[in-house]
N, C-alpha and C positions, 0 to 999 in steps of 0.2 A: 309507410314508406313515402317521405318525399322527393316526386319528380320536381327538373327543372319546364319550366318555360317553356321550350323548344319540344321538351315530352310530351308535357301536358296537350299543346296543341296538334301535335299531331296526333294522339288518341283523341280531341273534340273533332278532328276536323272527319275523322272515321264515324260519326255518327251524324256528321252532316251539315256542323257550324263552321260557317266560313270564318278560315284566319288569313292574315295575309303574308303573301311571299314572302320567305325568309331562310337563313342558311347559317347554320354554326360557323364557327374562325375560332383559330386558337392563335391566330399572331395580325398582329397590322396587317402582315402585307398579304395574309390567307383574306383579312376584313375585306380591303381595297378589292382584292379581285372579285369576291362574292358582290359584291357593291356593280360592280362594273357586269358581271356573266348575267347577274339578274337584270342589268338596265335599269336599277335607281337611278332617277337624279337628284331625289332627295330619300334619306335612311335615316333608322332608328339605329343606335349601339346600343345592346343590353347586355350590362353583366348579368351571368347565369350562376346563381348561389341559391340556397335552400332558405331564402328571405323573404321578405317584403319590403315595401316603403323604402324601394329604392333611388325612385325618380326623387324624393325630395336628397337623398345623398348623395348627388351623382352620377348616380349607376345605369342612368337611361339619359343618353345625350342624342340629339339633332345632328344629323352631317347634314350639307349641304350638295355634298359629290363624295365619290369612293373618295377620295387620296385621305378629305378630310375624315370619311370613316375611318381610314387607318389610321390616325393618327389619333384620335379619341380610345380605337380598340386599345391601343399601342398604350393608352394612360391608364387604361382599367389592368390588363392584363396581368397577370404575376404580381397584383397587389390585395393589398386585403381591404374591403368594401365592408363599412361598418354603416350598420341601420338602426333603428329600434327595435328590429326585431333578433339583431346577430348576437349580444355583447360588446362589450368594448373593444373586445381583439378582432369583432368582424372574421368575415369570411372569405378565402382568398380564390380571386377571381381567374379562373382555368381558362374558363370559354368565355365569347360573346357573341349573341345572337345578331344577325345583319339582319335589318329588317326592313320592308317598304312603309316609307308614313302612309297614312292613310286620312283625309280628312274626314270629319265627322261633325254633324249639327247639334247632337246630343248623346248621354252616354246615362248607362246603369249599370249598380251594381247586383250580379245576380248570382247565388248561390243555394248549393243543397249541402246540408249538414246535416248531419247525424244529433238529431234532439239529446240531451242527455238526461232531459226532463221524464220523455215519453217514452223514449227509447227508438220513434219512428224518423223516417226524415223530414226534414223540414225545408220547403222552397224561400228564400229571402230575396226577393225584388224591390229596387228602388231605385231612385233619379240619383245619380252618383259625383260629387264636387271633388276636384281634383286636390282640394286639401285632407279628405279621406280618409282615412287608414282599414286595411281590413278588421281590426278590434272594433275602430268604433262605426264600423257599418253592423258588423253584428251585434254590438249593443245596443243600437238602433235599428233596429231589422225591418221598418218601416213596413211594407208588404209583406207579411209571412203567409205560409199556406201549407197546413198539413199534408204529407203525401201518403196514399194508400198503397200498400203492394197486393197485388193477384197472383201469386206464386212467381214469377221474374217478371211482373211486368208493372209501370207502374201508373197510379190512378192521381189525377191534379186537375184540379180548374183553373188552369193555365188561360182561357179565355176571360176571367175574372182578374187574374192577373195584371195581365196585360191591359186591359180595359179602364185600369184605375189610373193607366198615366196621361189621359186625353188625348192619344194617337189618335189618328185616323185610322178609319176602319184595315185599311190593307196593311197599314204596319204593325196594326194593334192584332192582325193574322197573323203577320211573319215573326214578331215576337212571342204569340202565344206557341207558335213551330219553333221555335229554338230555345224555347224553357221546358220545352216538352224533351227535344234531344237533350237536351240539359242536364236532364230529370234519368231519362233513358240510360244514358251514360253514365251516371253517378249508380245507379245500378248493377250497371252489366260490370262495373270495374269494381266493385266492392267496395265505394272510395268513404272515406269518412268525411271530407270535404272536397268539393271539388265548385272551384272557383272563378267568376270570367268577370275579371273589373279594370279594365270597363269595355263592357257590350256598348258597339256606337253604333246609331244610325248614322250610315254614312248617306252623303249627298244623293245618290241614286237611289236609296232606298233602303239598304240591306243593312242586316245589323252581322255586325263584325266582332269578334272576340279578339282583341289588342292584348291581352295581357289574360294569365292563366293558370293555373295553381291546382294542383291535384295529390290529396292526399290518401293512399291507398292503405284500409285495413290488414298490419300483415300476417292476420293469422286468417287472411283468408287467398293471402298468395299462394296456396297449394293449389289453389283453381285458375292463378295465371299465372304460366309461365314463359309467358312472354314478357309479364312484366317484371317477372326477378330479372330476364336479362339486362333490364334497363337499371339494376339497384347496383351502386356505386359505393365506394370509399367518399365519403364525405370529405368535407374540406378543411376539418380540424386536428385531422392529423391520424395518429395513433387507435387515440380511443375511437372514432369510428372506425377503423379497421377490423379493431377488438370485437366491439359491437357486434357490426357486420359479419364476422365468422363465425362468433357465436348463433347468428337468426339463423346461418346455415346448417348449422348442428341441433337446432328447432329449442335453444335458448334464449332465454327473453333476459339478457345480461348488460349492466350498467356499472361503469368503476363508479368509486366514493371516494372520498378521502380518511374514511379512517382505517382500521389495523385487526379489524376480525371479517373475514371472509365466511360468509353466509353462503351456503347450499341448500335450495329451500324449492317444492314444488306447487305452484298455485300461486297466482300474482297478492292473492287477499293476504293468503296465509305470508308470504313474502315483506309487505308493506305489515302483519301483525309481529312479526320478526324482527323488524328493523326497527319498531316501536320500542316493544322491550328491548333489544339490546341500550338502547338510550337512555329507554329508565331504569337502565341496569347499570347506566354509568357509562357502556364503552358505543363506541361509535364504530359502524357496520364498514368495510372498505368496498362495497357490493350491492346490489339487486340482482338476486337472479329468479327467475322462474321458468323451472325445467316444463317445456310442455310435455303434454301425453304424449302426441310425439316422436319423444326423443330415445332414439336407444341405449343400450347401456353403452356404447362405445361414444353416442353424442356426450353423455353424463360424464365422460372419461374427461373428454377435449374440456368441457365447464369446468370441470376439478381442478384441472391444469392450468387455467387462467388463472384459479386463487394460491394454489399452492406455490407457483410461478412469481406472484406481485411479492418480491421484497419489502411489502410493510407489512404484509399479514404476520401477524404473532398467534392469531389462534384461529381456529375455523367450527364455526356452527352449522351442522346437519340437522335441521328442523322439516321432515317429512314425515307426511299423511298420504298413507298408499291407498290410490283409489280403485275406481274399477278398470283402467285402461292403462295406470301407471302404479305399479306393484313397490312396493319396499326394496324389493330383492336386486330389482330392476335397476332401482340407483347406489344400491352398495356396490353390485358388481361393479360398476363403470367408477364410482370413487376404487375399488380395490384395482382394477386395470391403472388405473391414473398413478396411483401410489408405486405398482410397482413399475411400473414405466419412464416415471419422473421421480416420486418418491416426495415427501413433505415434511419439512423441519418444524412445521406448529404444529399445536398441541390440536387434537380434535375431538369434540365435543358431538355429539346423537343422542338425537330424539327422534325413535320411530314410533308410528302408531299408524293402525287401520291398515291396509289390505298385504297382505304376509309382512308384518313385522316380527313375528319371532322367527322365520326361516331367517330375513334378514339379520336378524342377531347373530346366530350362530355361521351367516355368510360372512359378516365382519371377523368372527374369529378365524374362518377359514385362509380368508385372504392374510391374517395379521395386523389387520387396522388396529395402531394402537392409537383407539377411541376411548373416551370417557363418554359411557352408557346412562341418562338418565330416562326419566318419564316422564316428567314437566316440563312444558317451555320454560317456564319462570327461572326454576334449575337450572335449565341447558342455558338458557342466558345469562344467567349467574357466574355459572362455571367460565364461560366462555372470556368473561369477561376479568374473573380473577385470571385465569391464565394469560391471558393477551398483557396484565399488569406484571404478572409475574415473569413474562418471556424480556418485557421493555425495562427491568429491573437489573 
């Protein structure tokens, strides 16, 4: 789950990194007032999208007094902000953050990520140039530092860190304190990334998090749920909607563009799905991965999504019942779905491992008029002459 900006920072500033004053606006003249209640004389405008690398597009402009904030908010607003990191359609810009400038004599880039190497976290610190990008900081990760956990708590030689960029001793303290919160935080939020570039030492001394980016693991948002209330309809329309209802119903679902709807539990087993179907010829309209989870009424809602898409011509059930998610578990919720909505394509199962034969015989209970095999290869076969023969 990606927060904006304005999220991010007020979960850092909860463990004790100073940000600076600032205040959402969704129009000019809400900008100007914030601008004015805080006592800017001089402000930041930030479009607020689920990006990066916006100051070089844009998306982070200088006021000089509130009227000129509003009049900058006024040019971002209700438009769509294109980055390197958005696509060409960009992302259209809701809010903007009013922010106080803040001078600074230097700045770093400092993050914790989720190694994919090691599997553990990983600290990345280093001197940070305003030509940047977050890619190629992490491709140059300059200061990295293994981190250790002790059951929630976590272990860094943060004093090492710090020490490698020639501070003086008292700042080269206050930054080993805020790679430590850093660290802390990336933690206790379950984040897969969570990002502060650029950390400045500002004039007086104190190092400042300007900009902030936090990306939260979501199968482990069942332990916040303060942060689901922050998760949002993204800004691309539709298909995040979809998305998003589906994480609600404890579905890990993506549209595609092709014409066979995939019902499949297990991310691995999911992406082995979507393989064959390709070398089988036909193209998947789907990801999905039912989590454990999910109940058979969540399984319903999934169904509904593919039976629903007017391009599907056939649909593929490719499940392996484990120990916390049963066979049976996901016929019922396709048979609720079916007769509640009902589905003009052909449907294609393969079940195996934890009650798949009860499940057989719950497919005939319900009516599911399925075509039954016991190979992928088959089920992907089938799935795919049908989907040819529905578009014929």
């Amino acid at each position: 789950m990606n927060l904006h900006e304005f999220q991010a920072k007020e979960l850092l500033a909860q463990f004790g990194i100073p940000v600076p004053r600032g205040r959402i606006a969704g129009s000019g003249v809400e900008a100007s007032a914030v601008a004015r209640r805080l006592g800017f004389r001089r402000c930041v405008v930030k479009a607020q999208i689920h990006a990066g690398d916006r100051a070089a597009n844009g998306g982070i402009r200088h006021a000089a007094n509130p009227d000129e904030a509003g009049r900058l908010a006024s040019e971002l607003l209700g438009r769509p902000l294109v980055t390197s990191q958005t696509g060409l359609t960009g992302q259209n810009v809701r809010w903007v953050y009013i922010e106080e400038e803040v001078a600074f004599e230097r700045s770093f880039y400092c993050a914790v990520v989720v190694d994919r190497t090691s599997g553990g976290l990983l600290l990345i610190v280093r001197d940070r140039d305003d030509s940047d990008t977050g890619e190629a900081i992490l491709a140059n990760t300059g200061t990295a530092i293994p981190l250790e956990l002790s059951g929630r708590n976590v272990l860094g030689d943060y004093r090492r860190a710090a020490g490698a960029f020639g501070l003086d001793l008292q700042s080269e303290s206050l930054l080993a304190t805020r790679l430590t919160q850093l660290a802390e935080a990336a933690v206790a939020l379950d984040a897969l990334l969570l990002e502060i570039s650029p950390l400045a030492l500002t004039r007086d001394g104190d190092f400042v998090a300007l900009d902030a980016k936090v990306i939260v693991d979501d199968n482990a948002l069942f332990r916040h749920p303060d942060l689901v209330a922050l998760q949002e309809v993204g800004e691309a329309g539709d298909a995040d909607l979809t998305e998003l209802a589906a994480q609600r119903h404890q579905i890990n679902y993506m549209r595609l563009d092709g014409d066979i709807g995939v019902v499949v539990n297990g991310a691995g087993l999911a992406l082995a799905t979507l393989d064959l179907l390709h070398d089988a010829g036909g193209r998947p309209a789907n990801f999905m991965d039912i989590r454990t989870t999910a109940t058979s009424l969540d399984i319903a809602y999934a169904f509904e999504l593919i039976a629903t898409n007017p391009r599907v011509r056939a649909v593929l059930v490719n499940v392996h019942g484990g120990g916390m998610q049963r066979c049976d578990t996901i016929v019922d919720g396709i048979g609720i779905a079916i007769r509640r909505k009902g589905c003009n394509a052909p449907i294609v199962m393969r079940l195996a491992g934890n009650n798949a034969e009860f499940a057989a015989g719950r497919i005939r209970s319900y009516g599911i008029p399925a075509v039954e095999t016991a190979d992928m290869w088959d089920a992907a076969c089938t799935a795919v002459q049908l989907a040819m023969r529905k578009a014929a």
